[in-house]
N, C-alpha and C positions, 0 to 999 in steps of 0.2 A: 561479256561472255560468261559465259553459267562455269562452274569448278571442275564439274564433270569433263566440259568440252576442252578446259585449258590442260585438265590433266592429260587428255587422250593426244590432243598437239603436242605440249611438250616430250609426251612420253615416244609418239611417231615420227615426230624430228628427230629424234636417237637411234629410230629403225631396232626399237626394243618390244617385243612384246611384253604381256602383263607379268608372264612368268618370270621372264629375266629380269624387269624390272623387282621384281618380288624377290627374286634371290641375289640381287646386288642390297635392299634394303634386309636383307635376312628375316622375310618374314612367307609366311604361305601363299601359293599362289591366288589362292582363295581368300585370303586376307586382301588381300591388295585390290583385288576384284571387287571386293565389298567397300575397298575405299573408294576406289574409280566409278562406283557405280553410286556409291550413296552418298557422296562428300559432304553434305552437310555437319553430319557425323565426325567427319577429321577436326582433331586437335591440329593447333598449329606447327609442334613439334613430332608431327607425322607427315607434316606439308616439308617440313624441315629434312625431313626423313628423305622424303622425295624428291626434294629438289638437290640435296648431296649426290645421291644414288645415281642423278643424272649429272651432276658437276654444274648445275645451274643456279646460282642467286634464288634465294626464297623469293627474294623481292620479283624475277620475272614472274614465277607465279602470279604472288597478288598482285601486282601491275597487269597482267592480265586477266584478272578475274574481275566481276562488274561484284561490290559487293554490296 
């Protein structure tokens, strides 16, 4: 599964949209949008970001992402 697709699952399993997740990681909505849409681009200590904000293991992430 592509980075894009696992952020959008794991972020929809929390019943968060992109905003709230954006301001649990304290960053702009717009920021966040530009990760979720372009992840290539993320550093790992943004995926790290991520997966706190959500209370979830980095590792579900990469575990679900095909790299």
């Amino acid at each position: 599964m592509d980075l894009k697709k696992v952020l959008q699952i794991v972020r929809s399993e929390k019943h968060l949209s992109q905003k709230e997740l954006a301001n649990r990681i304290g960053i702009t909505p717009q920021t966040y949008n530009a990760w979720e849409n372009n992840p290539e681009r993320l550093r790992i200590d943004q995926v790290d970001k991520i997966a706190a904000a959500l209370k979830i293991p980095t590792s579900t992430i990469v575990r679900m992402w095909d790299i």
